[in-house]
Structure formats: structure tokens, C-alpha cells
C-alpha positions in Angstrom: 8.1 -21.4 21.3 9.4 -23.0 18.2 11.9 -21.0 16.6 12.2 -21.3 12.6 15.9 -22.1 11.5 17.2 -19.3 8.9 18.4 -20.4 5.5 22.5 -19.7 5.2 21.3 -18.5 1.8 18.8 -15.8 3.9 21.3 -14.8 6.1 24.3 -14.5 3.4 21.6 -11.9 1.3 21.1 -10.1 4.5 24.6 -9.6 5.4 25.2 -8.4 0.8 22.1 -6.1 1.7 23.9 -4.2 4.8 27.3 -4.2 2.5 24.5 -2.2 -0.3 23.8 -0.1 2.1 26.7 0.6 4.1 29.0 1.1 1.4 26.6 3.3 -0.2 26.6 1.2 -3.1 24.8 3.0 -6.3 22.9 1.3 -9.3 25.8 0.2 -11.8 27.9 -0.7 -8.8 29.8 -4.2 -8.5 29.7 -6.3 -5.6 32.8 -8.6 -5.5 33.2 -11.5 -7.2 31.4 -14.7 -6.0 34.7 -16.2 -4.7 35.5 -13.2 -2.5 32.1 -13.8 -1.7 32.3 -16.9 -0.5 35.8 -16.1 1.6 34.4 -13.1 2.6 31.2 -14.8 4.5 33.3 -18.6 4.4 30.5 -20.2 3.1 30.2 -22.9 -0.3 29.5 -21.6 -4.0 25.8 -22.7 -3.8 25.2 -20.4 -1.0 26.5 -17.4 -2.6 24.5 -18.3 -5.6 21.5 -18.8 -3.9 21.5 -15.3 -2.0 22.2 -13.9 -5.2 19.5 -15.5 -6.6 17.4 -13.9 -4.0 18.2 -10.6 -4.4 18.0 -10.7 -7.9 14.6 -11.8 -7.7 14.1 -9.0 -5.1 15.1 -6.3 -8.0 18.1 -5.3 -6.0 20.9 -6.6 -8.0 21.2 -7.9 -11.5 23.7 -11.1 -11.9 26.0 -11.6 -15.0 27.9 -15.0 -15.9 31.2 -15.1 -17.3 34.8 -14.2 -16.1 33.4 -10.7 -16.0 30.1 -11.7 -14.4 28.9 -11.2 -11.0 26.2 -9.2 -9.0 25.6 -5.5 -10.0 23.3 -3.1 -8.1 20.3 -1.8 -10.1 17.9 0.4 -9.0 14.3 -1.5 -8.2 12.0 -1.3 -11.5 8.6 0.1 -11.2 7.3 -2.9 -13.0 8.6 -5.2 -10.2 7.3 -3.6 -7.4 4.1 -3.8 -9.2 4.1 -7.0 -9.3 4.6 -7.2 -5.8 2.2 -5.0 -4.7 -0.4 -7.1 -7.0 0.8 -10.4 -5.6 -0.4 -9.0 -2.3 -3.4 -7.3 -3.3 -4.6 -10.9 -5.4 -5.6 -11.9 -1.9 -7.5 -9.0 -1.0 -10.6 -7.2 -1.8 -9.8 -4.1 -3.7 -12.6 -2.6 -5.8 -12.6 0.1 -8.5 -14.2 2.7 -6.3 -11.3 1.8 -3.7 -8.8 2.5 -6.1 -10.1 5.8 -7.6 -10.6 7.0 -3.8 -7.0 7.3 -3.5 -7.1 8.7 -6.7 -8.5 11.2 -6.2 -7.0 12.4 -3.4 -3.6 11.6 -5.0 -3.5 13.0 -8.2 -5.0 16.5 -8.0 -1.3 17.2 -6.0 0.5 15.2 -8.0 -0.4 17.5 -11.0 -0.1 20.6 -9.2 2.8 19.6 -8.1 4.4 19.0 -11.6 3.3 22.0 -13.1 6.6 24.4 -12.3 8.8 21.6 -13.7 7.1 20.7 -16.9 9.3 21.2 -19.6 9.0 21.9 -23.6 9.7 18.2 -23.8 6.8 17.0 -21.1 4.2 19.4 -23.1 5.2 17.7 -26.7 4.9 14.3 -25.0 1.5 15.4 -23.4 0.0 16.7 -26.7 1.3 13.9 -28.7 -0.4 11.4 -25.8 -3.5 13.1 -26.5 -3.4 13.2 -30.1 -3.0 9.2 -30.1 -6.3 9.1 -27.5 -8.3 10.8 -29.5 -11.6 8.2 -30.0 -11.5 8.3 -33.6 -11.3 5.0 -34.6 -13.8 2.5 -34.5 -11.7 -0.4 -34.0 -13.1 -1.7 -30.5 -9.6 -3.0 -29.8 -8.0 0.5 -30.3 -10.7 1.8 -28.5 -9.5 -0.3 -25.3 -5.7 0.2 -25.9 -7.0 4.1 -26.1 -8.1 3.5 -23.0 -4.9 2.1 -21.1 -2.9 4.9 -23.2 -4.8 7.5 -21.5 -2.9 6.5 -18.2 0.4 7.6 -19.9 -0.8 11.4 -19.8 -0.8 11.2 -15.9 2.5 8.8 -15.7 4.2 12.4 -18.0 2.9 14.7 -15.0 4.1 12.3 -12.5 7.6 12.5 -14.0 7.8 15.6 -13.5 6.7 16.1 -9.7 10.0 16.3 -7.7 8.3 14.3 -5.1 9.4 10.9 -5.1 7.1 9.3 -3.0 4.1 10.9 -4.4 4.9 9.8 -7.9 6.1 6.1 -6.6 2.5 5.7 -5.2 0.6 7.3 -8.2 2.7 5.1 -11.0 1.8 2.2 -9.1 -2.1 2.9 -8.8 -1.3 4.1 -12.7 0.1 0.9 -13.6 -3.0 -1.3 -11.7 -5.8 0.6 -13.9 -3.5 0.0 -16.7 -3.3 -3.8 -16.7 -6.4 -5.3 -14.3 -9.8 -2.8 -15.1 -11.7 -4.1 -17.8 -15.0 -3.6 -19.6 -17.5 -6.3 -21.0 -18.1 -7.0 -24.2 -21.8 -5.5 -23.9 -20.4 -2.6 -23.3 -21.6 0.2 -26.6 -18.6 1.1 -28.5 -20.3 4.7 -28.2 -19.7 4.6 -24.4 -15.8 4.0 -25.0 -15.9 7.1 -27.2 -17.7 9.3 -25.2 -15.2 8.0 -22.5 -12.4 8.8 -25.1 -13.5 12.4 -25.6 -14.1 13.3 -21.9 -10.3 11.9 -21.2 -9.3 14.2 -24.3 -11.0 17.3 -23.3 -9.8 17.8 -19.7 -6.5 16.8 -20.7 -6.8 19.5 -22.9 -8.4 21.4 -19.8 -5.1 20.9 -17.6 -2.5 21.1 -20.5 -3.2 24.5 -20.8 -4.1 25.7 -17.5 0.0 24.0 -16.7 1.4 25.9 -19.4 -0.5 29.1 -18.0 1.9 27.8 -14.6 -2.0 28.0 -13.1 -1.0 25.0 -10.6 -4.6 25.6 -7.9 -6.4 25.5 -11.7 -4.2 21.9 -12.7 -5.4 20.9 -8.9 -9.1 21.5 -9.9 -9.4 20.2 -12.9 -7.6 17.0 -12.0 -10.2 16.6 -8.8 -12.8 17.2 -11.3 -11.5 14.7 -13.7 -11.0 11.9 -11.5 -14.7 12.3 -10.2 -15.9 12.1 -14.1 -13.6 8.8 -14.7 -14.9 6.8 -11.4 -18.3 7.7 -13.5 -17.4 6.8 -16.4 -15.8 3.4 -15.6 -18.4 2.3 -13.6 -21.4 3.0 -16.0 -19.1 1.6 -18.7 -19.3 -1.9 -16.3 -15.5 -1.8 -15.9 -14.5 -4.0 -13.5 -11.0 -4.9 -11.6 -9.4 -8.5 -12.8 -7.9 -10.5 -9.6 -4.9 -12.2 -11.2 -1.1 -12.8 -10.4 0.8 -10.4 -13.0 3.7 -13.0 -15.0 6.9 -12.2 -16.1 6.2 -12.4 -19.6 3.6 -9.2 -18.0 6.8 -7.5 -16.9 8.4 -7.6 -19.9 5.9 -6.2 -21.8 5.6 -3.2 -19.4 9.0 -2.3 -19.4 9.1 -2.6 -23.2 5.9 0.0 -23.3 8.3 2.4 -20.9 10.9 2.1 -23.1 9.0 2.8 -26.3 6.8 5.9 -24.6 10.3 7.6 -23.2 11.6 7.1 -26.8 8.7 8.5 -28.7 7.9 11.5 -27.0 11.7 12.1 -25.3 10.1 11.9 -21.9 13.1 12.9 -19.6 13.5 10.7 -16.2 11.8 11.9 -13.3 12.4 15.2 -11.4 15.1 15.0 -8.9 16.7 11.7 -10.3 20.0 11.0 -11.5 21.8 13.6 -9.6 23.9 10.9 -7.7 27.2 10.4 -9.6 28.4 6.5 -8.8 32.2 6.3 -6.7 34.5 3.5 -7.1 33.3 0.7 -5.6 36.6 -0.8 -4.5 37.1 1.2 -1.2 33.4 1.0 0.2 33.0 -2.8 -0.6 36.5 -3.3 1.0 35.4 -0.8 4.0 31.7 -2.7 4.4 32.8 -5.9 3.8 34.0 -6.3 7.8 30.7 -5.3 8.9 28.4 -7.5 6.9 30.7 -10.5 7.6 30.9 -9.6 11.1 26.6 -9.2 10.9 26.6 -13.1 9.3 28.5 -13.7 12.4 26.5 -12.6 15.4 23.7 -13.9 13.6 24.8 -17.6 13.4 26.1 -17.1 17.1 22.6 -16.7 18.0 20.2 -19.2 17.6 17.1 -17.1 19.0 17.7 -14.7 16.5 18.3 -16.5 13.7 18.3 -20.2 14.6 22.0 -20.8 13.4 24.8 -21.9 15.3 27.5 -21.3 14.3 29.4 -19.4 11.0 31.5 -22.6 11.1 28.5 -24.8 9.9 27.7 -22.3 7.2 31.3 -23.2 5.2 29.9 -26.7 5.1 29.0 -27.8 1.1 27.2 -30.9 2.2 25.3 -29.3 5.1 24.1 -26.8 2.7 22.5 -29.2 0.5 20.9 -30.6 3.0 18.8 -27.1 4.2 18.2 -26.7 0.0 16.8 -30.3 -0.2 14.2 -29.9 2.8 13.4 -26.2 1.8 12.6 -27.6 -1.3 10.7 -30.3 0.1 8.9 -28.3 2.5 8.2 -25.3 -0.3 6.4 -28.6 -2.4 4.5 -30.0 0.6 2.8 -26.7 1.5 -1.0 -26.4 0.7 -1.8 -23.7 -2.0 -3.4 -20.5 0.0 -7.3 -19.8 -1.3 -7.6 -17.1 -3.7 -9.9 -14.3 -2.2 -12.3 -13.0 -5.0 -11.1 -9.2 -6.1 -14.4 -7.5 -5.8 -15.4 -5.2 -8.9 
């Protein structure tokens, strides 16, 4: 059995990963300086920068040039994981009645859920979403961007349900109907208004039953709701775009975030922010034994890792080599089929 060799830039992420985690490392946390980086794992510049690199790309750490500059641990954006999660789903088939299946077994609790930690704040930002969805314009294009903005009313509850997991998976589905369902131009402006009103009036619906801390009433009005939208969507010939989500995507997302917290004073989610960040010189110091000692047993064993030894990972030269038939390799592969995303 052929074993695949193990990039020194793969292993050198893995061993910064268990230094995260075993110092207990917080977003807004330092990691040391490339060249303690490189002493600490005895490997070349490139190497650091390519693990680095990695996790960066990964959302685990942002990375800063300069004499200042370095890696800094941030906490994994929403946006990115979406992407993520759609990079994976492009090659499956997902359909819109898939998606508000876990719908609506998801966001009846998730409302519920929200309802004894809503907040002053969370009901102005709920009113103010449903004042700007209200179908009275007859702009098609604002009639779609209505549409996608009605998605912020349930991203509000989800901010306020303690459970983290819960909300992580109901953002996510948010997000998806947010940026891939779509309607086709046949499709009677009167239909998106009727949709527009329905949204409107249960929103209504559960604003007030949460304010009347009626959670069972929230829960049966949100399983109603998501029964009426699967309806509507589908007679409105929405359908579900397959496509890779950009960058430029991502940017645009988190600017939307950034503008929706600021206009309605949305607070961060329930249960967050609670940690208070340490020093990081002690834990990096205390972790940074372990993880060097982890890049060691892993280039001791070649049926692990396929490495030989740490020694060959402080070679420059050798380390070019890898990049240049990684590279190589990465070009040479075939491009994998796109599955069609059913609608």
C-alpha cells in the first residue's frame, strides 16, 4: 500500500494547530513570530509561510506583515464556513425541498428557543426588518432583495438562542437561501408580493407571540411558517443555483453583517464573548514543547506521515523541491465533473 508523503508545510500547520489548542489560545491571540517559528519547529522561512498560509485560508488565523506582523488567532467567520459547506455541496444534489426539510425541523426550536433572551434591542431590529420587507414597492429588483432580507428576521432570533450549535446550523442553511434560491423572470411580480406579505404577517404573528414570552406559540407559528414558504417558493418556480461562492461573495456577506449589526444594534449572539483573552506569552512558551515535539514523532514515522526525519525538514533546498512537484502535481490533476444541483 502506497503511502502519500506529507507536505513539511502540512505537518508544520498541524503541530501551530495543537499549540492553538493546547495553549488555549483565544481570537486576538499572537502566535510567535515567524523566526521563533521557524527555530521552534527547525524548519526554512518558506515553510513557516506556507503553514501560515494554510491556516489562514482555513479561517483559523489572520497573518499581518511588518516588524509587528505575524499570525493572530481569529475566530472562524460564518461567511467562510459557508463557503466551505457550498464547495462541498456544488457536488451534490441538494434540492429546495431538501433544504426546507431541515428547516423545518430546525427553526421552529430555534425560535422558541430565543424567545426568553430577546431583548428591547432584538425586537427594534425585528420590527425595523419587517418594516423594510414590507412588499410595497414595485421595483422587481427590490422585490427580490425583499426577498433575501427576509432571512435577516430569522438570522435576529438565531442570535439570540444560547445554543450554539443550533444557531451555527440554521445561519448556515440561512445564508444558502440567501445567496443560491432564485426565481425566473416569468415569475408575476404579484406572486413576489403576495410572498412579501405572507413573510410580513407571520413575522408579525411571532413578534408578538415572543414579546407575550409565548415560546410553544413562537414554535407553532414558525412550523407553520416554514410549511407556507416551501409553498410559496416552489409555486414562485424558485429554484437552487449550483455554483462555487468567490471571495469577492465573502466580502460582500460580511459587509451586509456588518451593516445589519450596525443599523438595528443587533448584539452578538447569546452566550458569546464571555471568554476574557490571557497573555499569550506563558501558554505559547508552555505549548510550544509539545507541538514541536508532535512535528517530531511525526517525521520519525514514515507510516504515519511519510517523513523521515525533522532533520530533512530544516532543509531550504529540499523544501523547494516538495513546493515545485506539489505544484506540479496540483496543475496536472484532471478537473472533477460538476454534479447538477437539482431544483
Amino acid at each position: 500500500m502506497e503511502i502519500k508523503q506529507q507536505k513539511r508545510g502540512d505537518l508544520v500547520a498541524e503541530a501551530i494547530k495543537r499549540l492553538i489548542t493546547e495553549g488555549n489560545l483565544l481570537p486576538g491571540d499572537r502566535l510567535p513570530r515567524e523566526v521563533e517559528l521557524q527555530q521552534m519547529f527547525a524548519v526554512s522561512k518558506s515553510t513557516i509561510r506556507e503553514a501560515l498560509k494554510s491556516l489562514e485560508v482555513q479561517g483559523l488565523i489572520k497573518v499581518s506583515t511588518g516588524p509587528s506582523g505575524g499570525g493572530m488567532v481569529v475566530e472562524v467567520p460564518l461567511e467562510r464556513t459557508f463557503q466551505l459547506m457550498q464547495n462541498y455541496l456544488f457536488f451534490k444534489e441538494v434540492s429546495i425541498d431538501d433544504i426546507y426539510t431541515v428547516r423545518q425541523l430546525l427553526e421552529p426550536e430555534l425560535a422558541a428557543g430565543a424567545v426568553p433572551h430577546l431583548t428591547e434591542a432584538d425586537f427594534d431590529a425585528l420590527e425595523h426588518n419587517m418594516a423594510c420587507c414590507s412588499p410595497a414597492s414595485h421595483d422587481r429588483r427590490e422585490l427580490l432583495r425583499q426577498r433575501q432580507a427576509d432571512m435577516d428576521f430569522h438570522d435576529i432570533l438565531a442570535a439570540a438562542n444560547p445554543n450554539s450549535f443550533l444557531r451555527f446550523t440554521c445561519e448556515l442553511v440561512n445564508e444558502m437561501i440567501r445567496q443560491l434560491i432564485v426565481f425566473g423572470n416569468e415569475t408575476p411580480r404579484r406572486e413576489h408580493e403576495k410572498f412579501g406579505t405572507a413573510n410580513v404577517d407571520i413575522h408579525r404573528q411571532i413578534t408578538d407571540a415572543a414579546r407575550a414570552g409565548d415560546a410553544q406559540r413562537v414554535r407553532e407559528l414558525m412550523h407553520l411558517h416554514m410549511q407556507e414558504a416551501r409553498t410559496y417558493i416552489k409555486r414562485m418556480n424558485g429554484k437552487l443555483r449550483g455554483r462555487l461562492i468567490l471571495d469577492s461573495d465573502i466580502v460582500d456577506m460580511q459587509q451586509r453583517v456588518r451593516s445589519q449589526l450596525g443599523t438595528n444594534g443587533v448584539r452578538a449572539p447569546a452566550g458569546e464573548g464571555k471568554r476574557v483573552a490571557k497573555p499569550t506569552t506563558t501558554r505559547v512558551a508552555t505549548s510550544a514543547t509539545s507541538a514541536t515535539k508532535a512535528v517530531g514523532k511525526s517525521a520519525a514515522k514514515p507510516k504515519a506521515t511519510g517523513t523521515k526525519a525533522v532533520g530533512a525538514m530544516a532543509k531550504t533546498k529540499a523544501d523547494a523541491k516538495t513546493d515545485t512537484k506539489t505544484e506540479a502535481a496540483t496543475k496536472a490533476a484532471p478537473a472533477r465533473k460538476r454534479r447538477t444541483v437539482s431544483s
